[in-house]
N, C-alpha and C positions, 0 to 999 in steps of 0.2 A: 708688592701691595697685597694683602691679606684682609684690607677692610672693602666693605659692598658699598656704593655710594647709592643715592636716588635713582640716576638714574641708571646704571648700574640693577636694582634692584628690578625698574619698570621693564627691564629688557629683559633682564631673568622672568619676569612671570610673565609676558607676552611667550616668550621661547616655549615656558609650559602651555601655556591655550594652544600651541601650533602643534607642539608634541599631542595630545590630546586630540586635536580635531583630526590628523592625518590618523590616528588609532580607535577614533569612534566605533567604528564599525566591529571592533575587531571586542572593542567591551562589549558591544551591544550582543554580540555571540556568548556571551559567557552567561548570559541568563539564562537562570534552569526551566522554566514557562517556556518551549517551543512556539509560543503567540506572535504573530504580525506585528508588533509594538518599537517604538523606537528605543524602548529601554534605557538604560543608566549608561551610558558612552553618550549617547543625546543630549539626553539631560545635565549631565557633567558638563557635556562639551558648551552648549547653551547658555549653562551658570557661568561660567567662565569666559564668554566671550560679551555675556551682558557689559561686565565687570572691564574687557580689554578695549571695549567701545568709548569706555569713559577716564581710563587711562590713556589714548590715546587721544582723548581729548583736551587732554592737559597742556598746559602752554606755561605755567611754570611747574617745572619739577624738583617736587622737592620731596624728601619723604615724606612728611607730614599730606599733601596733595595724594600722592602716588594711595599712601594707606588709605586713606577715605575712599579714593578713586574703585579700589578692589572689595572693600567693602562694603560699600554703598550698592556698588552695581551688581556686586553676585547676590547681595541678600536682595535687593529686587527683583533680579531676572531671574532667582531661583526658581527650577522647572524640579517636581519629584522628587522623592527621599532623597537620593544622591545628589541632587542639586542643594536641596534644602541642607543636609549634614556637612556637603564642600566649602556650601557660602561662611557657614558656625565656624568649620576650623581655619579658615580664611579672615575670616574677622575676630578670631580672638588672636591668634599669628599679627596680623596689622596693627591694631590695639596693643601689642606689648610693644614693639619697636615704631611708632609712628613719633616718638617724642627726637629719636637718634640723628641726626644728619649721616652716621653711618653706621653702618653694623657691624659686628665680627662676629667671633668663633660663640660668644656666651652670648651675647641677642639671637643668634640664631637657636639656641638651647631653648633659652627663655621664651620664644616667639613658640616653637615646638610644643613645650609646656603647657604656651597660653592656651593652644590654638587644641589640644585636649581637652585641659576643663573647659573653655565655652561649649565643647560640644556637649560635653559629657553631662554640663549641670544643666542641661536641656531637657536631658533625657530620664526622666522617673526611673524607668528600667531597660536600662542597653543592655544590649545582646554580642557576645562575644564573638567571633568569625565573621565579621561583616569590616565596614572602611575604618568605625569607630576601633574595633582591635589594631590595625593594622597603625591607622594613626598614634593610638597609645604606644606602639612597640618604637616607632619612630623616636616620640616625646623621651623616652625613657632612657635609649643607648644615643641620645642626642647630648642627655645630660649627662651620661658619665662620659663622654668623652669632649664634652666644654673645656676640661682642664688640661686636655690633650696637645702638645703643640704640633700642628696639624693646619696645613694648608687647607683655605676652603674646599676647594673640590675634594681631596683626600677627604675630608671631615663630610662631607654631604655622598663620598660613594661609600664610605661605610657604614652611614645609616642604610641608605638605600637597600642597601645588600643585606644588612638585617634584615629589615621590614619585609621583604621580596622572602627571606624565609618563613616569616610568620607568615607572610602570605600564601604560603604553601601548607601552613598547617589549618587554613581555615577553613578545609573539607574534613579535618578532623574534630572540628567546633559544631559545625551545624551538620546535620546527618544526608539534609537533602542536596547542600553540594557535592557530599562525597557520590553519592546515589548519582547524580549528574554529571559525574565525573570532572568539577570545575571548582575554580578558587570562587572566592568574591570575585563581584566584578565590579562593586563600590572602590575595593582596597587596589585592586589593580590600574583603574581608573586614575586614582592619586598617586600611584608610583609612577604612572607613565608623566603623570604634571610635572615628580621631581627628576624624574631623567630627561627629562625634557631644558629644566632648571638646571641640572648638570652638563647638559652637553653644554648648556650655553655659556657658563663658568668657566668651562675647561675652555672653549675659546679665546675667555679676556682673562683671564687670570694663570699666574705662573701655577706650572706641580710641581714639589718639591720630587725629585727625583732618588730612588732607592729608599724612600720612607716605608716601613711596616707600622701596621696598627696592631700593638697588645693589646690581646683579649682574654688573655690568658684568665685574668681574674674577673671577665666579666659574665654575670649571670643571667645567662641566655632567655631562663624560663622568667628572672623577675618582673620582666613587663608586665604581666596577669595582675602583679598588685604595687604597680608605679602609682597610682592616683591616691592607694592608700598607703602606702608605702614612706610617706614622706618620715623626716625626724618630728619624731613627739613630742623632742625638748624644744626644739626652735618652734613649732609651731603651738606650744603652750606660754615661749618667753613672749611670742607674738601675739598671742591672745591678751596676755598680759599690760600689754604695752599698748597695746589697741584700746583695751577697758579705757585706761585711763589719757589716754586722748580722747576717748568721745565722751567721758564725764568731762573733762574740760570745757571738750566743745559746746556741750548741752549748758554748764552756765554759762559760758559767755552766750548762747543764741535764747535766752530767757533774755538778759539784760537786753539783747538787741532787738527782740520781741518788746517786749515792752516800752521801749523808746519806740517801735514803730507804728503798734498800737494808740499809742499817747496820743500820737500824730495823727494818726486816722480819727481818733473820738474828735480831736478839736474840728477838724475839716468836715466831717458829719454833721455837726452842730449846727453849721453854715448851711445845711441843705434846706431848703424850703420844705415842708412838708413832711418833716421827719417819719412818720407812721402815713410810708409811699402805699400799704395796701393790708386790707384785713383779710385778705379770700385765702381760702387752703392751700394754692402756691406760700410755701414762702417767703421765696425771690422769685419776683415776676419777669426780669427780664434776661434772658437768655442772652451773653455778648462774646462776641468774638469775634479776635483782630491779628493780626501778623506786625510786630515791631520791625520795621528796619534800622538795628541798632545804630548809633554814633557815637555810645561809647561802649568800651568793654563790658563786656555783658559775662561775668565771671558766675562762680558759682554762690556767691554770698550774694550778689545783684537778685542771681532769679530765687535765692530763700528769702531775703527782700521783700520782692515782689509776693511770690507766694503765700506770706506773711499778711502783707496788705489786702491780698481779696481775701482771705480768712475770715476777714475783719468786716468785711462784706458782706459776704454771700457764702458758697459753696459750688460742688461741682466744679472745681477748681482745677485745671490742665494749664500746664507751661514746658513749654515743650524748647528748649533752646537747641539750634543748631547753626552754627558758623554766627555770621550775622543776621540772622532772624531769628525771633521768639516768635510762639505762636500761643497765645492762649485763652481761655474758652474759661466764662464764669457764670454762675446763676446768680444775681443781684439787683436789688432794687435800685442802686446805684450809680449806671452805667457810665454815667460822665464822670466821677470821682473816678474809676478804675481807667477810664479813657487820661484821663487828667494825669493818672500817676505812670501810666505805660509809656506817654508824650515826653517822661521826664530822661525815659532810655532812648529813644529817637522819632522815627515817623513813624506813623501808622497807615496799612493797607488792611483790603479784605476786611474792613468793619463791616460786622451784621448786629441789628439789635432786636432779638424777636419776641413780643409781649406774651409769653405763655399764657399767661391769664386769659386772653384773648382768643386765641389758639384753643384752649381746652373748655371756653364757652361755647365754640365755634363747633366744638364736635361734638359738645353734647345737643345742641340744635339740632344737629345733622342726624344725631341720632334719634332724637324723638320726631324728626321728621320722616324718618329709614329712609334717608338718601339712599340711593342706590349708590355702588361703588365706582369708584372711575375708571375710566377703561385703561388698560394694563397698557404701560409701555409696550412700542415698537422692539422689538430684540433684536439689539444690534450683536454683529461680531464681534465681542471684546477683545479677544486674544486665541491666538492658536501656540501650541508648542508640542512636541514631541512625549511618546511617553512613557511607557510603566516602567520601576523596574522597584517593583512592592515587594516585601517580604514576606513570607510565609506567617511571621508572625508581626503583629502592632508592638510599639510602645508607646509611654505615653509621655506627657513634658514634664518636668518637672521644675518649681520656681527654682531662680538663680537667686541666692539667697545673698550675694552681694551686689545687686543691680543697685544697691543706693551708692554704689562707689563713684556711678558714672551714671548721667542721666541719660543717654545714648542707648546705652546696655541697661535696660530693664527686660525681664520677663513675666508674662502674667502666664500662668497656667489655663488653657485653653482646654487641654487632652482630655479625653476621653476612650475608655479603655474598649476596643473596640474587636472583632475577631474575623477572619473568614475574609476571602477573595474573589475574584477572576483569576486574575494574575500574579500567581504569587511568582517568587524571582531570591534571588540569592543575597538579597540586599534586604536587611531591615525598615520597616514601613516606622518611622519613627514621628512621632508629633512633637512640633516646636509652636513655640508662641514667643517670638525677640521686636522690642522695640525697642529703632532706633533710627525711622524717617516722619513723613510726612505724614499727618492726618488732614482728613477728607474735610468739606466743607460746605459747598452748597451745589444745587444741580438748577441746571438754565435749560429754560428750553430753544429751539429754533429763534426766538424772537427774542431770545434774551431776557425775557422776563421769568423770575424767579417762582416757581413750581411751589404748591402749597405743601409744610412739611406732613407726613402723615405717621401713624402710628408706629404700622411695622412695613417692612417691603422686604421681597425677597430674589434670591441672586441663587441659579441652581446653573449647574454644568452639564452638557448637552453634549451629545454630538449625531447629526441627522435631523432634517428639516421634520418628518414626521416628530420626532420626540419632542422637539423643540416648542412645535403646536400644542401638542399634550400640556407641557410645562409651562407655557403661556395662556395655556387655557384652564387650569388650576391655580392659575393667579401668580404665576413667578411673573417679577416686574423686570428681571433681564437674563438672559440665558447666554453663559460665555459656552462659544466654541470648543469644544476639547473633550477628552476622555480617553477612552483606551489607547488609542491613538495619539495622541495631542495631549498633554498636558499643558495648561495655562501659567503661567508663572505668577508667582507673588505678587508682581505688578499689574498684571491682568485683572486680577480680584481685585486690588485696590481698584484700580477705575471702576472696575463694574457700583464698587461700596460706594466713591463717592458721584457717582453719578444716580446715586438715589437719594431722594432729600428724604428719610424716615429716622425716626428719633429711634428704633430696632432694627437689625436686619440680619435675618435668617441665609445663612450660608449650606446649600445642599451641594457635596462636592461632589457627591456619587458614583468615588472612583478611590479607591485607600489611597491612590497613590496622590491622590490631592489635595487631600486633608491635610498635612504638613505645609503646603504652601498658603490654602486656605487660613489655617488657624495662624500662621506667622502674616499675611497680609492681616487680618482681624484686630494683631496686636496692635498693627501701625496705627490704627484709627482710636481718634481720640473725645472726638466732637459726637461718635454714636456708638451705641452699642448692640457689637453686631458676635454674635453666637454662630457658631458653627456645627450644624447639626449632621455629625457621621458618618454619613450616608455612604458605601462603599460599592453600590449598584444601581443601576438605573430604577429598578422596579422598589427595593429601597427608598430613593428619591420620591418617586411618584407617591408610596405608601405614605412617608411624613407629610408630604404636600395634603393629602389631602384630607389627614387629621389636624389641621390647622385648624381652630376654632379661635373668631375674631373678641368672643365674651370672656374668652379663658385671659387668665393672664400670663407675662410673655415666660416667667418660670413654668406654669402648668402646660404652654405648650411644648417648650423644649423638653419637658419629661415624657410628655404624649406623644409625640412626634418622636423619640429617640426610642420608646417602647414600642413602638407599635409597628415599625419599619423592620425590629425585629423577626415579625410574624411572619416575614415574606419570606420564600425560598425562591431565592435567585440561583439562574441558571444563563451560562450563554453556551452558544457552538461557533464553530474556528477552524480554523485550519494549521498542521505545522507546519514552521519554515528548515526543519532539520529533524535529521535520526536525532533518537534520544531512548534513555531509560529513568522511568520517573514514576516514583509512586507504584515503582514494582510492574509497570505496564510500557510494552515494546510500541515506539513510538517512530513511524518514518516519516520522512517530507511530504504533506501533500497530503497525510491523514486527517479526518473530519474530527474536532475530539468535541467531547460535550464537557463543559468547564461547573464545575458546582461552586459555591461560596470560595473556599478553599484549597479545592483538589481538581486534578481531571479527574472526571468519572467514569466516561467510556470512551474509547474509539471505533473509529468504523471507516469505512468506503464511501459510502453516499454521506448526506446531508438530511433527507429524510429520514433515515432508517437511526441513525445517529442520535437525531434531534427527539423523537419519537422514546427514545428510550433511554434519552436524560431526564424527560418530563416523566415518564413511568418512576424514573427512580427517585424524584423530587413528591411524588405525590404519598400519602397519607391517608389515612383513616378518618383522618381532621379536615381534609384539602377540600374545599367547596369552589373554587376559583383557579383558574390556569389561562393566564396572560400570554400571548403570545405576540413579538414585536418583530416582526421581520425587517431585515437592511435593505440596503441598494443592493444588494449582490444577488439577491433571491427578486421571489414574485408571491404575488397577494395569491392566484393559484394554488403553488407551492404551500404557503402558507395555513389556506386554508382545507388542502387535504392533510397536512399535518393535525390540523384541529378537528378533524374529522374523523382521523385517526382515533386521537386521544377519548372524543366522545361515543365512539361505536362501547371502548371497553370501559370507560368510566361512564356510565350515563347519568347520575347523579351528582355529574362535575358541571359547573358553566365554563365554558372555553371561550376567548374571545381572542380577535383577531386584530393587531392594531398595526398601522404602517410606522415605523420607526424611522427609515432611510439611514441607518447606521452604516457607516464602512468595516470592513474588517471581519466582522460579526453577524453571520447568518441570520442570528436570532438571538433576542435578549429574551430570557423566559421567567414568570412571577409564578410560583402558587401561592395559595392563600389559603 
């Protein structure tokens, strides 16, 4: 037997989680950043056991189940670059072979393939020596050896053993793993999922005995331009042939347009009160519902539908997944669009909100100068494990075929960003993929629905002191996490929709969070919520508190992402291992002072350390020197450091604030 069945398949990716979580530790070592953090063995291991939670939840298996199951739940519980890039090539792998009841030697090529370009057309500009190369080298001698006749396992230990070499040349890609003397620990990470996959193959499945694999003719180095590499002639007769399907398609969906239209004008007519409203709303009523289908809800059903609120209103979200639609219209309307939704099945989760009403309601408020409401409670949203950031950003870049599938849409979130804490041997890459749940309304204790507001904001924290600061500059929830902890993708989602704001400002204040930030941001559909860069704590603090409630929400994200700029972030740490980095001899137990980007100095103490990271952050510019002390230190401490600094700057103000951060001595701002 040489074909993979479902469940067959559920057992192979379970096998990889277990390979992976007994090897965590051993990635988590391979980070060039000697830092306290849980890094990319964590966060892999994390992403991937989201995903084995709800596979294991399965009570029918079948491919089609199994694929969703791995997909849904890593691009959820994605934690950090490496989570966020594992779930990408996990879900475009599932997406090619979910339709198969079984697999072979070419699904599994194909699935290789897929499970590339999603990640890749994610990425504006990917960086070569990180999991993304390593996965390309995979995709690439996957495909030439499809036509192989070739036992499964024989066929998955010869990729293997490719890739494992490319993965060796990925200290000769990026310069600061060689300096670190280490591979990726993205691309390692992934090789251990498929040895993992392998072993467990070789259990249930025969190897053909005395097989060799010809490689005589294969070209080692091609992988560097597999993605562009393809035939020009097929993918020009494809072009070809594609045009003239979608001019097809486009007359026949006028003709069906316009019979749907027909039908909308005659049943308009019928409304009482045709001219519902003269005020500068155009559609007063903001509506939205969740269909629980009861018939097939295909793709012509929701261009259909789509068609009909067109016809309506605007603002227009349909969101179809399994049997439910969800979707979300501005229309004066609401019972015709309720009317036409009743015709797919039941409806739950109706909301009909009178905006008109709503934005009379706060301009009262405003000539009255209500004072503002008092900030949510901040609850712990989410904890997870953390950095494992790269030296350098990318940023998203649209999938320019997301209209293939409505599942797989990407919006471009990115933003091109630089400089760190933690940088680590793994590219810090920015994704924005939708293809779950959007948010909806938030209740409070008594179940009474909260009034909706303007804008509300969601920044990331860790340490009760910091937390105060950021609740008291007006964030309305602060999740758990940071250097330490990363929050996964679903984290972010609850915190979005447990705020009822028609905006919502996302402060991740950690590189490594912004990928999961800007991919939970995509899911929501009912608000619009921005994510504002933030890659440090005193960064965070700095946009926070250029928020200006009269600007509008464009002019503050440009102010807020400018002006966070200005700050010179610094922390101090400790290492957990020898190393050589950045040209500077590094042992266990060293104090180092960490700048944007780089380490800056080492030392012995913690004072003497810290004292002359802030010397080398400061300026001829610098009027301001922030200083946040953790739980590991003391306000004492602290404040003889600030006392320090003010003997030789005296035209500096220094301040002293309690942070309670773990890990990290001290979080340090200039300004």
């Amino acid at each position: 037997m040489n074909t993979i069945d479902a469940v067959l398949f559920r057992d192979l990716f379970i096998a990889g989680v277990k390979a992976l979580e007994a090897k965590k530790e051993y990635v988590n070592e391979l980070n060039v950043f000697p830092v306290p953090d849980g890094d990319t063995g964590t966060n892999m291991t994390m992403t991937v056991k989201s995903a084995e939670k709800e596979v294991l939840a399965l009570t029918d298996v079948t491919m089609e189940n199994v694929c969703k199951a791995i997909s849904s739940g890593s691009l959820r519980g994605a934690r950090g670059n490496s989570g966020v890039i594992l779930s990408q090539l996990l879900r475009g792998f599932t997406r090619s072979i979910r339709d198969n009841e079984h697999i072979e030697i070419n699904d599994i090529a194909d699935g290789f393939v897929k499970a590339v370009e999603t990640a890749y057309k994610a990425v504006m500009k990917p960086k070569e020596g990180t999991i993304l190369t390593v996965a390309k080298a995979g995709a690439y001698i996957a495909s030439y050896l499809a036509d192989f006749d070739l036992d499964p396992v024989t066929y998955t230990e010869t990729i293997i053993s490719y890739m494992r070499e490319i993965l060796d040349k990925t200290p000769e890609m990026l310069p600061v793993l060689k300096e670190a003397g280490v591979v990726d620990s993205g691309g390692e990470g992934l090789l251990i999922v498929l040895e993992g996959v392998r072993d467990e193959l070789k259990s249930k499945l025969p190897v053909a005995s005395g097989v060799k694999v010809d490689l005589s003719g294969f070209d080692k180095e091609g992988y560097s331009d597999m993605l562009q590499g393809k035939d020009k002639q097929s993918k020009s007769s494809d072009k070809k042939n594609q045009e003239k399907k979608n001019q097809d398609k486009r007359s026949e969906d006028k003709k069906h347009s316009e019979k749907i239209l027909g039908n909308i004008s005659k049943i308009a007519k019928k409304v009482k009160g045709g001219d519902i409203s003269t005020a500068d709303i155009r559609f007063r009523y903001c509506t939205e519902f969740i269909i629980l289908t009861e018939i097939e809800f295909d793709r012509s059903k929701e261009k259909e539908l789509k068609i009909f609120l067109e016809a309506i209103g605007d603002s227009i979200v349909v969101v179809a997944d399994d049997d439910i639609v969800k979707v979300h219209v501005h229309t004066n309307m609401p019972g015709i669009a309720i009317q036409k939704a009743l015709t797919y099945g039941q409806l739950t989760s109706m909301k009909i909100d009178n905006m008109q009403e709503e934005h009379n309601e706060r301009l009262k408020l405003d000539e009255e100068k209500a004072e503002p409401s008092e900030p949510e409670k901040t609850p712990e949203v989410g904890r997870a494990d953390s950095s494992d950031d790269a030296e350098d950003e990318q940023t998203v870049g649209d999938d320019k075929n997301a209209g293939e599938d409505n599942k797989d849409n990407y919006e471009n979130y990115g933003k091109d960003i630089e400089g760190d804490y933690t940088g680590s041997n793994e590219d810090s890459e920015t994704f924005a993929s939708v293809e779950e749940d959007e948010g909806f309304d938030q209740y409070d204790s008594d179940n009474l629905k909260l009034p909706r507001k303007p804008v509300g904001f969601i920044t990331v924290s860790a340490g009760d002191g910091l937390s105060d600061i950021f609740a008291g500059l007006g964030a309305d929830l602060v999740i758990e996490g940071g250097q330490t902890m990363n929050p996964s993708t679903e984290d972010i989602l609850n915190a979005i929709e447990n705020i009822n704001a028609d905006t919502i400002f996302i402060l991740p204040n950690n590189s490594n969070i912004i990928l999961a930030s800007q991919q939970a941001a995509s899911l929501v559909e009912d608000k619009e919520v921005i994510v504002i860069p933030s890659k440090t704590i005193p960064q965070g603090i700095m946009a926070l508190i250029n928020y200006m409630a009269n600007r509008s929400v464009e002019d503050n994200e440009k102010i807020m992402t400018e002006e966070m700029k200005r700050v010179k972030s610094g922390a101090v740490t400790y290492s957990i291992r020898d190393t050589v980095i950045q040209g500077i001899d590094i042992r266990q137990g060293d104090i180092m002072g960490i700048g944007e980007s780089k380490i800056v100095n080492v030392g012995a103490q913690v004072v003497a350390t810290t004292v002359e990271l802030i010397e080398s952050l400061i300026d001829e510019g610098s009027e301001l020197v922030s200083i946040y002390y953790g739980s590991g230190t003391t306000e004492d401490e602290a404040n003889l450091i600030a006392d320090n600094v003010s003997r030789k700057y005296p035209d500096i103000d220094v301040e002293v604030h309690y942070g309670g951060q773990p890990v990290y001595y001290y979080y340090l701002s200039v300004e």
